[in-house]
C-alpha positions in Angstrom: 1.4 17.7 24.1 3.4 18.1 20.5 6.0 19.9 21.1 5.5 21.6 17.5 3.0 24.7 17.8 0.8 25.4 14.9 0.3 28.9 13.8 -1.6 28.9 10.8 -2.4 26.6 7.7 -3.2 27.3 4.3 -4.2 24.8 1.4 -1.4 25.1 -1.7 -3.1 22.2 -3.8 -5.7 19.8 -3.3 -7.3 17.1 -6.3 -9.6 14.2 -5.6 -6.9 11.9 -4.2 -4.8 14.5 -1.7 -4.6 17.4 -0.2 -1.0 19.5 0.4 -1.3 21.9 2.9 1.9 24.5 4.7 1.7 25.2 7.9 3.6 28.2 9.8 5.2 26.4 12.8 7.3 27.1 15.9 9.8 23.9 16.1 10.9 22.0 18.6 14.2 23.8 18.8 12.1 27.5 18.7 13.1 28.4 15.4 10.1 29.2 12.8 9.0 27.7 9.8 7.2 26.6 7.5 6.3 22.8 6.9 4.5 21.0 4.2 2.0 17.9 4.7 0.2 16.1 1.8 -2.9 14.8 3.3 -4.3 12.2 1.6 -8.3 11.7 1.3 -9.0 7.9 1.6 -6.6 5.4 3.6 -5.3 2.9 1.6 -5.6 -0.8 1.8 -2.4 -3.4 1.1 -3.2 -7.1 0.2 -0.7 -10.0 0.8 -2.1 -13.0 -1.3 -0.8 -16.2 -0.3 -2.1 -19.2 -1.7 -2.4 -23.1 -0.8 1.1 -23.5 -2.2 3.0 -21.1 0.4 3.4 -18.5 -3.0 2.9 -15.0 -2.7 0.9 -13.3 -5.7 2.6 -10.0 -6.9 2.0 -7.6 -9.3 4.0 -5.5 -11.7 3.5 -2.2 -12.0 5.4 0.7 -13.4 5.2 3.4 -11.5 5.2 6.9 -13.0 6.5 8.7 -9.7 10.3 6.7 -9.9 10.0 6.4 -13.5 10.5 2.4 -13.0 8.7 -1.0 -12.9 7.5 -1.8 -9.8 7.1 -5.7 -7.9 4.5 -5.0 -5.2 1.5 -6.5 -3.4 -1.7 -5.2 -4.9 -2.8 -2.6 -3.1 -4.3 0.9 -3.5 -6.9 3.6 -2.5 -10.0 2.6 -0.1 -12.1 5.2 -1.9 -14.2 5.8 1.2 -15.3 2.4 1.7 -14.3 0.2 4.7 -10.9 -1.2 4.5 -11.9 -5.1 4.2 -13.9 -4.2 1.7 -11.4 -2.0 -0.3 -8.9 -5.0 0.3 -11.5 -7.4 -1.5 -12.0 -5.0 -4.4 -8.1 -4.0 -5.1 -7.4 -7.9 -5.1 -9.7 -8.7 -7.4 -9.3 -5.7 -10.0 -5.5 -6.3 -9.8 -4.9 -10.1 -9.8 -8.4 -11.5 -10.7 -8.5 -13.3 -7.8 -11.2 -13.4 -4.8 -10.1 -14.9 -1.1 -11.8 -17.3 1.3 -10.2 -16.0 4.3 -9.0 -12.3 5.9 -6.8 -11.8 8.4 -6.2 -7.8 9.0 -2.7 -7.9 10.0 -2.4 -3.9 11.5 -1.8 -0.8 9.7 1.2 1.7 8.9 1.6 5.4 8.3 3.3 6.2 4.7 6.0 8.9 4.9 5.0 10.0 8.0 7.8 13.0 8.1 5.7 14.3 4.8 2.4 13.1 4.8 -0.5 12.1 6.8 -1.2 8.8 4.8 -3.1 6.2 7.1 -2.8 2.1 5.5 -4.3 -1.1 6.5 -2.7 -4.6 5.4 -4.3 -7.4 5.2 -3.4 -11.4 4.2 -5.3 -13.2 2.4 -5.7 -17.2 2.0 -8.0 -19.3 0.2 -7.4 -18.4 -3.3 -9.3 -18.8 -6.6 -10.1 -16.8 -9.4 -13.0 -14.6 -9.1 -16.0 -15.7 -11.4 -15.5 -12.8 -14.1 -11.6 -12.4 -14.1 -10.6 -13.6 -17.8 -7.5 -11.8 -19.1 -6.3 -8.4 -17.9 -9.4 -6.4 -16.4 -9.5 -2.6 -17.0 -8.4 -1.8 -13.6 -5.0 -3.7 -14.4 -4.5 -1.4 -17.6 -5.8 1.6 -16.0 -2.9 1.2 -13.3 -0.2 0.0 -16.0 -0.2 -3.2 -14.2 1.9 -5.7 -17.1 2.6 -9.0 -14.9 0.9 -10.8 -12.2 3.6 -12.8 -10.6 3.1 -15.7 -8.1 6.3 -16.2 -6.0 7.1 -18.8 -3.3 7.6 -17.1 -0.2 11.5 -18.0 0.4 11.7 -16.5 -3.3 9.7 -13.2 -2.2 12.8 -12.5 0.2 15.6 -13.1 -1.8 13.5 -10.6 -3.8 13.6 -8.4 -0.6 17.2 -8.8 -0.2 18.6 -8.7 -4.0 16.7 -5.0 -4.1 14.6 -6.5 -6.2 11.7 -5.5 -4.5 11.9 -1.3 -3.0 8.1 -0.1 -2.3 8.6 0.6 1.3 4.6 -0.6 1.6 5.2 -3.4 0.1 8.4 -4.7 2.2 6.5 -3.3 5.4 3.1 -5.5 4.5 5.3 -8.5 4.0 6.8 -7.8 7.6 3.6 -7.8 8.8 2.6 -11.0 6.9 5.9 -12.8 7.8 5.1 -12.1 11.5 1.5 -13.6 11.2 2.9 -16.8 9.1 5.7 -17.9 11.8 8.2 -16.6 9.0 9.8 -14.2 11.2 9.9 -13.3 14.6 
């Protein structure tokens, strides 16, 4: 049983891709309150691309929210269909590239003290470029996506640990990758 007790729960904004709701709550401690969740609509889907060569592919992003570019593994919005299948279609859009092999490595909850934001991560293996990727595709300049990196692994941590890289997905799907690849552990 939570030991949170929900009294009501009203809908402050919603738009295609989230919903923010405030609930009136009794805490844990018995004081009263009010707490705000952003829901949002579709899990997302995080890809970590590893190719033949032991290199991970990255992309670079900027990303409006922090008002900064962005080194992350491609990832993004599973738009209702099923994760695997999401995965396939944010690798290709965002790196032009199509995998042999999928390994779903677990999942993770974003911001969990704020929202309710279900994600799945997967690695993938067995590299090549997909048969129509040529240039940038629209879903790379839709997303501001201005670099596709390919980074050997020891590289990807010293990225990690220089601060280089700070999208919390991001370090959390390479965790999960490191795990599955003997890295660490």
């Amino acid at each position: 049983m939570s030991p949170w007790q929900t009294h009501s729960s009203r809908t402050a904004y919603e738009n295609p891709w989230i919903r923010v709701r405030e609930d009136t709550v009794t805490r844990p401690d018995g004081g009263e309150g009010i707490y705000g969740v952003v829901e949002v609509r579709h899990p997302a889907v995080f890809v970590v691309p590893v190719t033949e060569d032991d290199e991970v592919v990255l992309v670079e992003l900027f990303r409006y929210t922090t008002g900064r570019t962005s080194l992350e593994v491609p990832s993004g919005g599973s738009d209702g269909q099923e994760p695997l299948l999401a995965a396939r279609r944010e690798l290709q859009e965002e790196t032009g590239l199509v995998a042999d092999t999928w390994q779903r490595l677990g999942g993770m909850d974003a911001l969990n003290g704020v929202c309710h934001a279900p994600e799945h991560i997967f690695l993938a293996r067995g590299l090549r470029p997909a048969a129509a990727a040529a240039g940038t595709t629209a879903a790379q300049d839709e997303e501001g996506i201005t670099a596709v990196r390919t980074v050997p692994w020891p590289e990807v941590m010293g990225l990690v640990s220089d601060g280089t890289i700070t999208d919390g997905e991001t370090l959390a799907a390479l965790l999960h990758a490191g795990i599955a690849l003997g890295r660490i552990g």
